[in-house]
mmCIF file of the N, C-alpha and C atoms, coordinates in Angstrom:
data_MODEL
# 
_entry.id   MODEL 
# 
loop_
_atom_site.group_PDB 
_atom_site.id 
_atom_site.type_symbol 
_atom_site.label_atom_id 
_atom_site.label_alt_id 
_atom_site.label_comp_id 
_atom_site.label_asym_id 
_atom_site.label_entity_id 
_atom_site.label_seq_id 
_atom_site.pdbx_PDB_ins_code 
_atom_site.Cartn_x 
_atom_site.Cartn_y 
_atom_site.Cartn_z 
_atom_site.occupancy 
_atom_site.B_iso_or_equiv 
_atom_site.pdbx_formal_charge 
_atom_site.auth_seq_id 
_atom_site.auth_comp_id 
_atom_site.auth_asym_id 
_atom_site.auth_atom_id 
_atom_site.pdbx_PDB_model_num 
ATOM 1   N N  . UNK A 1 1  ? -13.321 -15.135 -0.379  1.00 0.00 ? 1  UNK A N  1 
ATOM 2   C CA . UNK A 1 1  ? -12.495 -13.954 -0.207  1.00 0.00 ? 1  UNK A CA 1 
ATOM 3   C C  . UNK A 1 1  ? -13.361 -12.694 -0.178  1.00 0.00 ? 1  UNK A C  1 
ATOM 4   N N  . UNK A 1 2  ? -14.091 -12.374 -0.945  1.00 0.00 ? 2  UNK A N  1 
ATOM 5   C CA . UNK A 1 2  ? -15.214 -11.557 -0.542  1.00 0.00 ? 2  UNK A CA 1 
ATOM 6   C C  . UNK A 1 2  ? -15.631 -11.267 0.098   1.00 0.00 ? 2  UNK A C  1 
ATOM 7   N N  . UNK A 1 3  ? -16.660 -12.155 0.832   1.00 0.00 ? 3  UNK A N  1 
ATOM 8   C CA . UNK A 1 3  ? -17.066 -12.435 1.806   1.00 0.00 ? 3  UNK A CA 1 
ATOM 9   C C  . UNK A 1 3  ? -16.215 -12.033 3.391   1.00 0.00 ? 3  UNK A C  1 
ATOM 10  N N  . UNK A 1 4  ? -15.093 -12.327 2.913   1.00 0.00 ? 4  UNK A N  1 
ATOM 11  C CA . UNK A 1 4  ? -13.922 -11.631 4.338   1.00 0.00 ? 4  UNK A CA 1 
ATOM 12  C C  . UNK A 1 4  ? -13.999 -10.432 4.018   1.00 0.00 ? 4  UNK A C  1 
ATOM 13  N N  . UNK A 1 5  ? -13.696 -9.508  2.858   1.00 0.00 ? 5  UNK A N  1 
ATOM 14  C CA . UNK A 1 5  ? -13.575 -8.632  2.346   1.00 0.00 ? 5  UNK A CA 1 
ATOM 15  C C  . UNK A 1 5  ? -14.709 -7.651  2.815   1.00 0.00 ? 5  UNK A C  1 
ATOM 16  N N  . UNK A 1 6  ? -15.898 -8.161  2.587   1.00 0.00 ? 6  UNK A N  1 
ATOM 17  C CA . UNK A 1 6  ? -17.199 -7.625  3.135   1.00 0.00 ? 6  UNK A CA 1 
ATOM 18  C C  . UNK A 1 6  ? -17.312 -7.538  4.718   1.00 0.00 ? 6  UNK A C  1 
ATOM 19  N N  . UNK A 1 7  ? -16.748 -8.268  5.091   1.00 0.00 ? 7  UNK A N  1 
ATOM 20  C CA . UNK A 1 7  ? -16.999 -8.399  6.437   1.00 0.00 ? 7  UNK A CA 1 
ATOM 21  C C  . UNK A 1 7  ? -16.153 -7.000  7.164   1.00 0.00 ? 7  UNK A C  1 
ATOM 22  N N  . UNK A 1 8  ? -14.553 -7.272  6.795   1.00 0.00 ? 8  UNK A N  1 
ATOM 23  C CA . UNK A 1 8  ? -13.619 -6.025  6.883   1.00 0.00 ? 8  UNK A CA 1 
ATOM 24  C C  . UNK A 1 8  ? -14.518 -4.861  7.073   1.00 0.00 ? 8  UNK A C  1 
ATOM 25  N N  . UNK A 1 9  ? -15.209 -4.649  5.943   1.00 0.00 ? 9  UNK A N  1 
ATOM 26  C CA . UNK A 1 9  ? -15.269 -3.140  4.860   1.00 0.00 ? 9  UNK A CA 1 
ATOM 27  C C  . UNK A 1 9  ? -16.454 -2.756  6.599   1.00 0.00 ? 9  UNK A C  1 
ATOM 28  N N  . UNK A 1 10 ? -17.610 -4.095  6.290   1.00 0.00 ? 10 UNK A N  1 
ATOM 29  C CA . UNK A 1 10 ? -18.514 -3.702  7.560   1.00 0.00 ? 10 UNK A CA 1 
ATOM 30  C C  . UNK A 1 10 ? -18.035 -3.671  8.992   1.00 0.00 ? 10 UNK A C  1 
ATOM 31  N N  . UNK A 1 11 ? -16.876 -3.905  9.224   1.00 0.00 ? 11 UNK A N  1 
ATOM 32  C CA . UNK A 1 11 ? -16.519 -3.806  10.219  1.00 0.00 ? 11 UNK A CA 1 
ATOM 33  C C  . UNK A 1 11 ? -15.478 -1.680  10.935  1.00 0.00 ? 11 UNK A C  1 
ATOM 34  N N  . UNK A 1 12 ? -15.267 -2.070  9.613   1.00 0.00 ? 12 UNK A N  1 
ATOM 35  C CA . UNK A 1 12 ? -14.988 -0.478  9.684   1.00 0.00 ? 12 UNK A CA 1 
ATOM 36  C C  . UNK A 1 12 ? -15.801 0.353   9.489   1.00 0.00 ? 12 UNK A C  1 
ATOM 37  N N  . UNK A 1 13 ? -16.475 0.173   8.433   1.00 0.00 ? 13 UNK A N  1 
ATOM 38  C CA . UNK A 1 13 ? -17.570 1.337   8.619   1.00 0.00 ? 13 UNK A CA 1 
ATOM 39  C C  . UNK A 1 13 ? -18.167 1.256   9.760   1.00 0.00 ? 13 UNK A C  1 
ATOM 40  N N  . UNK A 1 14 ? -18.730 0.258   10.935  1.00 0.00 ? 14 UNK A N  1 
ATOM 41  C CA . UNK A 1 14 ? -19.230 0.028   12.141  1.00 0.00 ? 14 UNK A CA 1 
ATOM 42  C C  . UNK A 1 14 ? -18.819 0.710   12.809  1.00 0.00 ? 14 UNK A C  1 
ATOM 43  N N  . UNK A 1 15 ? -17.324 1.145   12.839  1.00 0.00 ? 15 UNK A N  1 
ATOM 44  C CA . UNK A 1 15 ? -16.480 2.062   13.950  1.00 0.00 ? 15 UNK A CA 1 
ATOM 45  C C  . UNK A 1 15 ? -16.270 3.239   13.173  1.00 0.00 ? 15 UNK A C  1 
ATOM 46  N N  . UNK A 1 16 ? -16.217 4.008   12.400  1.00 0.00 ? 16 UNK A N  1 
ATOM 47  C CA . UNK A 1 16 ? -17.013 5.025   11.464  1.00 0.00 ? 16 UNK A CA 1 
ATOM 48  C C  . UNK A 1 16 ? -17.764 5.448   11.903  1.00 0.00 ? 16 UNK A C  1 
ATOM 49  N N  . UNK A 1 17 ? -18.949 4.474   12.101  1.00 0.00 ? 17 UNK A N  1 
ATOM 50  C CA . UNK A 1 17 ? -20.466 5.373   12.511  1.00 0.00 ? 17 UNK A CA 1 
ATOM 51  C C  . UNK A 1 17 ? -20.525 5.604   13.981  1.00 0.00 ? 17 UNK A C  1 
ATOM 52  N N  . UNK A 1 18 ? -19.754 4.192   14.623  1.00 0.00 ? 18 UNK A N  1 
ATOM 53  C CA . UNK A 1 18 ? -19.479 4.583   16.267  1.00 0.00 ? 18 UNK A CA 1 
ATOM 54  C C  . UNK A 1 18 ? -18.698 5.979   16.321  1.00 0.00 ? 18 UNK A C  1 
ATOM 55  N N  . UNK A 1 19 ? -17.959 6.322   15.979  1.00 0.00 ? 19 UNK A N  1 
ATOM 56  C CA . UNK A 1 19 ? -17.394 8.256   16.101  1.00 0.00 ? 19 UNK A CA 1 
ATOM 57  C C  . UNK A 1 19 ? -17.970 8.716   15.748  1.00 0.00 ? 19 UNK A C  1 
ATOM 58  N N  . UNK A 1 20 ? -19.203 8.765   15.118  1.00 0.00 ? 20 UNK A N  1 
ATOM 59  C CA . UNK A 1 20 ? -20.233 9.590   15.290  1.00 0.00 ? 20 UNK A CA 1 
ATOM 60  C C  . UNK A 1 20 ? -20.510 9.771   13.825  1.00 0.00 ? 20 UNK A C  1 
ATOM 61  N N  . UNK A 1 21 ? -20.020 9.666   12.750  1.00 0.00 ? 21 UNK A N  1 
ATOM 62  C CA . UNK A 1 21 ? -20.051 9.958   11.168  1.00 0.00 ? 21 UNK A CA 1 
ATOM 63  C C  . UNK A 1 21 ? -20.790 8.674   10.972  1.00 0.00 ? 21 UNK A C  1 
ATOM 64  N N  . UNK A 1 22 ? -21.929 8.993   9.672   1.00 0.00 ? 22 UNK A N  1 
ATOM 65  C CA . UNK A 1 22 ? -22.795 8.488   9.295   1.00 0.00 ? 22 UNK A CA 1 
ATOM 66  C C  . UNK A 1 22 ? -22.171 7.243   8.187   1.00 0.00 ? 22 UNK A C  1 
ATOM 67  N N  . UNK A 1 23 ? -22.767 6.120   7.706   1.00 0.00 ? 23 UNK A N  1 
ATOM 68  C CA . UNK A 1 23 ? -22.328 5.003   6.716   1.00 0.00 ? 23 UNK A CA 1 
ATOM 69  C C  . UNK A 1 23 ? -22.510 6.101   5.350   1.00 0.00 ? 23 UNK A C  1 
ATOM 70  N N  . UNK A 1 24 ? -21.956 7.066   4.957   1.00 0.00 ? 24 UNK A N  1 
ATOM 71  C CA . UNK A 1 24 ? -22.056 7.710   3.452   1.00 0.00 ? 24 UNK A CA 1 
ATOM 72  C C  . UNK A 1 24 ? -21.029 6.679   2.898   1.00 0.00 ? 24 UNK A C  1 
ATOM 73  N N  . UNK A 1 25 ? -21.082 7.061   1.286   1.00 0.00 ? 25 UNK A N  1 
ATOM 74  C CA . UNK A 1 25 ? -20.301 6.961   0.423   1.00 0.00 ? 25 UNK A CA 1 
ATOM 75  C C  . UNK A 1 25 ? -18.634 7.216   0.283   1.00 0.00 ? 25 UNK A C  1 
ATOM 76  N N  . UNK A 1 26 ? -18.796 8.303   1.141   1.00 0.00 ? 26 UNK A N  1 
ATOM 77  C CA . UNK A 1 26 ? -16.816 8.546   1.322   1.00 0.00 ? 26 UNK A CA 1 
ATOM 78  C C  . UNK A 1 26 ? -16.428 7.482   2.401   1.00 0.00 ? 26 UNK A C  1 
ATOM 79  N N  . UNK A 1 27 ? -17.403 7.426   3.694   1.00 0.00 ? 27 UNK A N  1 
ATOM 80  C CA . UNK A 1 27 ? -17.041 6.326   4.225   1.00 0.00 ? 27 UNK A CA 1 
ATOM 81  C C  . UNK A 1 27 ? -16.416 4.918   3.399   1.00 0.00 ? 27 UNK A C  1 
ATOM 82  N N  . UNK A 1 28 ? -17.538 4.805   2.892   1.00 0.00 ? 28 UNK A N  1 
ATOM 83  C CA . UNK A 1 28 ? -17.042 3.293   2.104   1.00 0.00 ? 28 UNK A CA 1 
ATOM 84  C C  . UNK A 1 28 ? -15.343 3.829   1.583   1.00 0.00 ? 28 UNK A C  1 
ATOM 85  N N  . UNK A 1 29 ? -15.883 4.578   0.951   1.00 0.00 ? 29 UNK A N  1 
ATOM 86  C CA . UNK A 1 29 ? -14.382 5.000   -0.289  1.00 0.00 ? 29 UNK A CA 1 
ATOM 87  C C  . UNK A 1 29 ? -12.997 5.150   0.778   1.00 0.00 ? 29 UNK A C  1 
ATOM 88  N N  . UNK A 1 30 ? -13.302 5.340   2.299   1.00 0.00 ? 30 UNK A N  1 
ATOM 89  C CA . UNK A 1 30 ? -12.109 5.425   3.141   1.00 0.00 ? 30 UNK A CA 1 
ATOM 90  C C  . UNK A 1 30 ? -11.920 3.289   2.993   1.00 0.00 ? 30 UNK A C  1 
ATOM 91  N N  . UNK A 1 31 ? -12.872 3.062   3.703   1.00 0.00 ? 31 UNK A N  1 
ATOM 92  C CA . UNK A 1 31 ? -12.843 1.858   3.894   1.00 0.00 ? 31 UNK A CA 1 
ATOM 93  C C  . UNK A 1 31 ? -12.134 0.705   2.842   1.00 0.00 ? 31 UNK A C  1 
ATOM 94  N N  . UNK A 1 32 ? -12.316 1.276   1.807   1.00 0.00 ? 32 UNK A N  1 
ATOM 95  C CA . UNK A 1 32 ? -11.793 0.602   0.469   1.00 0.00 ? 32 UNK A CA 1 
ATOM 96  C C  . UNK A 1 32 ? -10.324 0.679   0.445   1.00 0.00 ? 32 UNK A C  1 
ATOM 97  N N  . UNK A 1 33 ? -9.552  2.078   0.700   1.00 0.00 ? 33 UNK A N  1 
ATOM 98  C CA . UNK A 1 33 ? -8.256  2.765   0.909   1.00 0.00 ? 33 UNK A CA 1 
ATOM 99  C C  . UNK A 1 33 ? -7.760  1.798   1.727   1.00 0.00 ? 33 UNK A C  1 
ATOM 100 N N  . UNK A 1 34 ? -8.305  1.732   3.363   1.00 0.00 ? 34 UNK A N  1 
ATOM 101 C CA . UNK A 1 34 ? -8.186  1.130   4.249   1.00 0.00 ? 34 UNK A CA 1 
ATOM 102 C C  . UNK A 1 34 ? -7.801  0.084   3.818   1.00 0.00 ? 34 UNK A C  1 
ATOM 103 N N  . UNK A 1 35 ? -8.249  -0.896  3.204   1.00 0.00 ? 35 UNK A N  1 
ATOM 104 C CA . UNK A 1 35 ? -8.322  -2.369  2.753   1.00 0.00 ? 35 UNK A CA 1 
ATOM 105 C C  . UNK A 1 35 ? -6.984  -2.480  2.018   1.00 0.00 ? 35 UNK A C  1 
ATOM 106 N N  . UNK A 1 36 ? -7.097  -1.260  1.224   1.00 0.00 ? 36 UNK A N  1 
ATOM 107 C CA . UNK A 1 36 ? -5.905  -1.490  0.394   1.00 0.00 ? 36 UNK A CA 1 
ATOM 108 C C  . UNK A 1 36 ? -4.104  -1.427  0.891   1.00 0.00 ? 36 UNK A C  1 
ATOM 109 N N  . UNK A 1 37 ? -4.076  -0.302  1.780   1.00 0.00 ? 37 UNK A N  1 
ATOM 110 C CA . UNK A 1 37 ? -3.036  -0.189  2.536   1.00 0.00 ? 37 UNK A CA 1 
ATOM 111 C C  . UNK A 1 37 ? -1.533  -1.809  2.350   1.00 0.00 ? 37 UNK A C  1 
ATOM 112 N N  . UNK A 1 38 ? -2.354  -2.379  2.857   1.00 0.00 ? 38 UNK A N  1 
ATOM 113 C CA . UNK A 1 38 ? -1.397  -3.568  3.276   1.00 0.00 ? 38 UNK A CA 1 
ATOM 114 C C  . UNK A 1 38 ? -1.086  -4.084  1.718   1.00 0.00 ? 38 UNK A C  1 
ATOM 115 N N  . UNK A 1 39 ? -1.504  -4.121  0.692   1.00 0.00 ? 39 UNK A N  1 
ATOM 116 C CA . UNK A 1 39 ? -1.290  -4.737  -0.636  1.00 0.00 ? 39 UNK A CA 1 
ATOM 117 C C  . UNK A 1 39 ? -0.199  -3.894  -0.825  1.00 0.00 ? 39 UNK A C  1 
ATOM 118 N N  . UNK A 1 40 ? -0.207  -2.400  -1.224  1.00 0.00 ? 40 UNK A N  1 
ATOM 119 C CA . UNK A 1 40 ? 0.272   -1.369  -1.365  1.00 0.00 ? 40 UNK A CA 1 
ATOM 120 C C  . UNK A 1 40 ? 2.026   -1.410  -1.061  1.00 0.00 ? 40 UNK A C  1 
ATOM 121 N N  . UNK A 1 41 ? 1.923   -1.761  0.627   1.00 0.00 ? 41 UNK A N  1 
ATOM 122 C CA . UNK A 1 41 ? 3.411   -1.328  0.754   1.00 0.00 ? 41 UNK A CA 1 
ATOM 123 C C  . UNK A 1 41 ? 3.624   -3.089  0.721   1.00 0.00 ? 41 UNK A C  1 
ATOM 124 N N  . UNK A 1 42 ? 2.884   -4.152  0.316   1.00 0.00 ? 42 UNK A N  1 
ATOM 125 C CA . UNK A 1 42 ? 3.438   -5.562  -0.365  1.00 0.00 ? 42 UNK A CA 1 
ATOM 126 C C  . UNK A 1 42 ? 4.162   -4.926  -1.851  1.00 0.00 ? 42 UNK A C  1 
ATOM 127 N N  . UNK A 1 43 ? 3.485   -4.186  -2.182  1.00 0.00 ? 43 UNK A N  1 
ATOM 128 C CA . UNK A 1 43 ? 3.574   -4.056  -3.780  1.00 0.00 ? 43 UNK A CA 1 
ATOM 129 C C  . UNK A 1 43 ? 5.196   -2.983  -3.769  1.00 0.00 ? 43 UNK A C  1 
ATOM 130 N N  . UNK A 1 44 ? 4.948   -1.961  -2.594  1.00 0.00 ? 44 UNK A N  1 
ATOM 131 C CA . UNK A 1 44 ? 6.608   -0.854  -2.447  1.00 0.00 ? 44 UNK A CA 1 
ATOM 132 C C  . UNK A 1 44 ? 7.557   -1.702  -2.244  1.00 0.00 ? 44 UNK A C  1 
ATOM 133 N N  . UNK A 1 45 ? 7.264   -3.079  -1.129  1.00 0.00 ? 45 UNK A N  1 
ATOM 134 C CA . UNK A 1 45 ? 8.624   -4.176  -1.193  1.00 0.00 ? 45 UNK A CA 1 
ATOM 135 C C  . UNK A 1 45 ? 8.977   -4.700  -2.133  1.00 0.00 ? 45 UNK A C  1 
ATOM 136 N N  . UNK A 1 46 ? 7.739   -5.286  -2.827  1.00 0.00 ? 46 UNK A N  1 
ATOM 137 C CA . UNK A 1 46 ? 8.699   -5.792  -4.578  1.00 0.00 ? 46 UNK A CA 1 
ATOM 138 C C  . UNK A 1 46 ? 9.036   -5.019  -4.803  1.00 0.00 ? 46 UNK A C  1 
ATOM 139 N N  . UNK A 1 47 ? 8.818   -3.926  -5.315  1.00 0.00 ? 47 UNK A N  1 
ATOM 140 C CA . UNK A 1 47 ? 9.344   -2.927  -6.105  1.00 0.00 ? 47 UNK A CA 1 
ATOM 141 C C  . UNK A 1 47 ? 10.504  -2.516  -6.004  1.00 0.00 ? 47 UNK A C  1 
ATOM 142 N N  . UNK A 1 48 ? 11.190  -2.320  -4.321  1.00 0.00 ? 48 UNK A N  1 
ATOM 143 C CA . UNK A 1 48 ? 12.329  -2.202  -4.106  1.00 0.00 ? 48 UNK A CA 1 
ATOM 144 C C  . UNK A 1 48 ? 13.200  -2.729  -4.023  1.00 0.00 ? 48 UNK A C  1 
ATOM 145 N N  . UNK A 1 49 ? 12.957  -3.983  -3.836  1.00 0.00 ? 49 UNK A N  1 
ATOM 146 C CA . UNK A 1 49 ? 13.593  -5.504  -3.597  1.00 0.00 ? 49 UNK A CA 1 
ATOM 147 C C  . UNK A 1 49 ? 13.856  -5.550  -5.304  1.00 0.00 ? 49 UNK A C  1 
ATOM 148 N N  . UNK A 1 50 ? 12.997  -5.407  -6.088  1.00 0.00 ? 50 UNK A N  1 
ATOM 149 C CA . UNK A 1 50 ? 13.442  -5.376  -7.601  1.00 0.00 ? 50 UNK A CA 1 
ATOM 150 C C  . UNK A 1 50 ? 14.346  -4.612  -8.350  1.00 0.00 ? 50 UNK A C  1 
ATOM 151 N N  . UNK A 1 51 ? 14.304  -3.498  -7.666  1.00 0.00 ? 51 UNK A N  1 
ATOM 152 C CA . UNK A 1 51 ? 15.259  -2.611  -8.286  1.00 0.00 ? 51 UNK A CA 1 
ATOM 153 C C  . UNK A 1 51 ? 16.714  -2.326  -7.666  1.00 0.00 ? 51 UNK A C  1 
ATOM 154 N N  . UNK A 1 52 ? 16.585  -2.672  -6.361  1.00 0.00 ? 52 UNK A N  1 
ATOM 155 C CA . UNK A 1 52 ? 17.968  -3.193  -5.455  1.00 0.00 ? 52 UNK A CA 1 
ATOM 156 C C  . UNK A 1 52 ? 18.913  -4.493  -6.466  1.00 0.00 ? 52 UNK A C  1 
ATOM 157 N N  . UNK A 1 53 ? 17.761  -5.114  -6.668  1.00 0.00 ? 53 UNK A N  1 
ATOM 158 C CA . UNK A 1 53 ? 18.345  -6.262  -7.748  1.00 0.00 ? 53 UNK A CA 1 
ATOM 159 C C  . UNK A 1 53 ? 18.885  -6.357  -8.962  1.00 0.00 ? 53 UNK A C  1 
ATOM 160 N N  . UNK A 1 54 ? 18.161  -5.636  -9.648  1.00 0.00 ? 54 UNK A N  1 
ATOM 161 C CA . UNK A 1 54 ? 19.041  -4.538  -10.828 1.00 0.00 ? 54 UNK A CA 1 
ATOM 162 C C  . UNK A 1 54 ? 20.205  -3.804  -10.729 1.00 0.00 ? 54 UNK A C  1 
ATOM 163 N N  . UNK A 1 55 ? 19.745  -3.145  -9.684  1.00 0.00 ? 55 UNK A N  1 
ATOM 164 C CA . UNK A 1 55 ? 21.109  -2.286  -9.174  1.00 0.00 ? 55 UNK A CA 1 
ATOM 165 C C  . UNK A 1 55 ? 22.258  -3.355  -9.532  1.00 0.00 ? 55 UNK A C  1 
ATOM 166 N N  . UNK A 1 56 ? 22.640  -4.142  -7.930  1.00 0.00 ? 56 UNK A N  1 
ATOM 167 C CA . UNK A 1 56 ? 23.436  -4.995  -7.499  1.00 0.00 ? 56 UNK A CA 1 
ATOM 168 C C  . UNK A 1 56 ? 23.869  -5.932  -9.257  1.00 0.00 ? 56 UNK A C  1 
ATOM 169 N N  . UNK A 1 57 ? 23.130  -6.442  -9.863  1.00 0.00 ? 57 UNK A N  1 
ATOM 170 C CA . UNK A 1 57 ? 23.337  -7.423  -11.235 1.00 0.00 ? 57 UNK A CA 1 
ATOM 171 C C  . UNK A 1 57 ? 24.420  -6.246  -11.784 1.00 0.00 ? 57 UNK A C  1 
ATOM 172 N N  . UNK A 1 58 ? 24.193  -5.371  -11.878 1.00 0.00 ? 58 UNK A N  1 
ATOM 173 C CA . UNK A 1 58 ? 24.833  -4.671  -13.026 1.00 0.00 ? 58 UNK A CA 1 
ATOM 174 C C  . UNK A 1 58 ? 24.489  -4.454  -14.158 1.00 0.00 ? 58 UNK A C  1 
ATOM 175 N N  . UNK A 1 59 ? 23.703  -5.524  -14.366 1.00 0.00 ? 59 UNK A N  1 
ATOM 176 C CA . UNK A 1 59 ? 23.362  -5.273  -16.322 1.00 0.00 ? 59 UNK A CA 1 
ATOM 177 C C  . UNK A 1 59 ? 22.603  -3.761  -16.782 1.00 0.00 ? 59 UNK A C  1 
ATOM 178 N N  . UNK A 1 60 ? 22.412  -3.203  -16.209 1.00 0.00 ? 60 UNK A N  1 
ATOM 179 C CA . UNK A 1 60 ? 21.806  -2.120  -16.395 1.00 0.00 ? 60 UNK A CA 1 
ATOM 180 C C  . UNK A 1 60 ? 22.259  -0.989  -15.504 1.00 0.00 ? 60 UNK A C  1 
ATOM 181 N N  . UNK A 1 61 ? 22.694  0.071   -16.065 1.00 0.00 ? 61 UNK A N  1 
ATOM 182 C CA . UNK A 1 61 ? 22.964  1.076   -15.280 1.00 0.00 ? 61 UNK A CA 1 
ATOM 183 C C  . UNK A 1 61 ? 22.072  2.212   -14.885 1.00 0.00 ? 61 UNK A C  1 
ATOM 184 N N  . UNK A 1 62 ? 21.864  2.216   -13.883 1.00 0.00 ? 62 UNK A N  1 
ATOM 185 C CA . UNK A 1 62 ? 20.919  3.090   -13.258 1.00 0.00 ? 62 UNK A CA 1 
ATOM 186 C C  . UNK A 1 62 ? 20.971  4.915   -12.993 1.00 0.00 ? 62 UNK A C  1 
ATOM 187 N N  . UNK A 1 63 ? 19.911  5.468   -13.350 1.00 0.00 ? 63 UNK A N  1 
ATOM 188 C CA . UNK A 1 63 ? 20.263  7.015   -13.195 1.00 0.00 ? 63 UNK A CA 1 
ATOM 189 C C  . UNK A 1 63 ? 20.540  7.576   -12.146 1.00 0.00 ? 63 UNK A C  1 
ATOM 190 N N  . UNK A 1 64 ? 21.514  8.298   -11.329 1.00 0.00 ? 64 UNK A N  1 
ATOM 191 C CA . UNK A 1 64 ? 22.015  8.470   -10.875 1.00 0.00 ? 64 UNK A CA 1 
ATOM 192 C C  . UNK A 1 64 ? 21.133  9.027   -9.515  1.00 0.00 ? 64 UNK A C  1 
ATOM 193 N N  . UNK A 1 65 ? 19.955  9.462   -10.042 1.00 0.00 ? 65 UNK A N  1 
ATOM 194 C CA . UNK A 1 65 ? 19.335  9.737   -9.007  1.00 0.00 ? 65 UNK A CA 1 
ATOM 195 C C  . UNK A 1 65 ? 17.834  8.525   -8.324  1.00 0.00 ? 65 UNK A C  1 
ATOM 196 N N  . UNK A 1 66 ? 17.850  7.529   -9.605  1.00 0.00 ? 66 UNK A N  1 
ATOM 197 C CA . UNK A 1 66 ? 17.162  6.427   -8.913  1.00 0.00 ? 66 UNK A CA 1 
ATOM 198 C C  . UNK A 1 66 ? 17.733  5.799   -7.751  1.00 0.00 ? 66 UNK A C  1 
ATOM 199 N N  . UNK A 1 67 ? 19.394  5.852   -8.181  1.00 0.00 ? 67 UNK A N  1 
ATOM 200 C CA . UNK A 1 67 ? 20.063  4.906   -7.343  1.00 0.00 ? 67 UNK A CA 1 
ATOM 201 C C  . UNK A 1 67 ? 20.371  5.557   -6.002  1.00 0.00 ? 67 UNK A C  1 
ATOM 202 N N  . UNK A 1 68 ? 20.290  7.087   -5.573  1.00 0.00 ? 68 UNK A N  1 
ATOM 203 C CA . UNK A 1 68 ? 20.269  7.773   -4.661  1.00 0.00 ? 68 UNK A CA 1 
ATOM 204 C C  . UNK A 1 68 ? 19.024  7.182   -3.994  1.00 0.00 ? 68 UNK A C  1 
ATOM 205 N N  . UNK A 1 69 ? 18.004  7.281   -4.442  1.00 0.00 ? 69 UNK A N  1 
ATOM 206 C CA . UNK A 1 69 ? 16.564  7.080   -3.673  1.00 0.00 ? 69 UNK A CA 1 
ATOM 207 C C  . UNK A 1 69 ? 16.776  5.675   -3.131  1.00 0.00 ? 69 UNK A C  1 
ATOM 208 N N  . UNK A 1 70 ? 17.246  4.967   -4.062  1.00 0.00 ? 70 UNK A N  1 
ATOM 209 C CA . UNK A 1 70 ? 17.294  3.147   -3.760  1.00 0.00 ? 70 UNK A CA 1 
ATOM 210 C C  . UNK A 1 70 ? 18.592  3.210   -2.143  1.00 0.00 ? 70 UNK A C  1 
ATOM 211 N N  . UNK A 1 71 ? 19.343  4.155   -2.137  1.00 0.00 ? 71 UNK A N  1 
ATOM 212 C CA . UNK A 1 71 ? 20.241  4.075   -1.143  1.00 0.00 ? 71 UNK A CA 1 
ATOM 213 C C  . UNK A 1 71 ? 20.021  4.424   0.026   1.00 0.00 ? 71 UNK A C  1 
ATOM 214 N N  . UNK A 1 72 ? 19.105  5.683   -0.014  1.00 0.00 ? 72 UNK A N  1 
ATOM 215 C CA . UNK A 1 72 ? 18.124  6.178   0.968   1.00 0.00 ? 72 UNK A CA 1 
ATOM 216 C C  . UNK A 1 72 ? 17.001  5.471   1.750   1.00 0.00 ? 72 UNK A C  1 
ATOM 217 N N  . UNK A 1 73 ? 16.070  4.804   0.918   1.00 0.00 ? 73 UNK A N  1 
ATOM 218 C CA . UNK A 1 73 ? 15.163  3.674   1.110   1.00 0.00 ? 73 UNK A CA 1 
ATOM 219 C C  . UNK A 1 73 ? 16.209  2.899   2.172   1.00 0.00 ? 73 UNK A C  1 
ATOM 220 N N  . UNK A 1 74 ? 17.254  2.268   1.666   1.00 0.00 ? 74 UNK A N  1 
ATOM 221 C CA . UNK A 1 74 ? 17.601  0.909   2.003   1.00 0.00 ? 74 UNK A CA 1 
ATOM 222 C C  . UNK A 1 74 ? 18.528  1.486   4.118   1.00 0.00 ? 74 UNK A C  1 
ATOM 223 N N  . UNK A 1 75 ? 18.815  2.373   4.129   1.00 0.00 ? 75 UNK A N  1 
ATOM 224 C CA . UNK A 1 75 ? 19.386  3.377   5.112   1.00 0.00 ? 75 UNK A CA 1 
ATOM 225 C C  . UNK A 1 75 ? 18.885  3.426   6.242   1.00 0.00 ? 75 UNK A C  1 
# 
């Protein structure tokens, strides 16, 4: 997994330096962001999918303005 991981990271920074910006340190630190992206909005779907679920159960009543956002999201 690494190893893919590494490969990614060098593959972007490759097209980085092709636009003309040098392999620095913020590079990497974009590249890392980059990587992360896709986990991220994995991680906003549980999250919403979880609290849609709460909602809907009932056992817990929700503040009035979570459940606005959860209605909005889902819209």
């Amino acid at each position: 997994m690494q190893q893919l991981r590494d490969h990614m990271q060098d593959t972007l920074l490759d097209h980085l330096i092709n636009q003309g910006t040098g392999p620095t340190l913020a590079n990497r630190r974009i590249c890392d962001l980059l990587l992360l992206m896709p986990l991220l909005t994995h991680k906003k779907i549980l999250a919403k999918e979880f609290w849609l679920g709460v909602k809907h159960s009932g056992r817990i009543t929700l503040h009035k303005l979570l459940s606005e956002m959860l209605e909005f999201l889902c819209a």
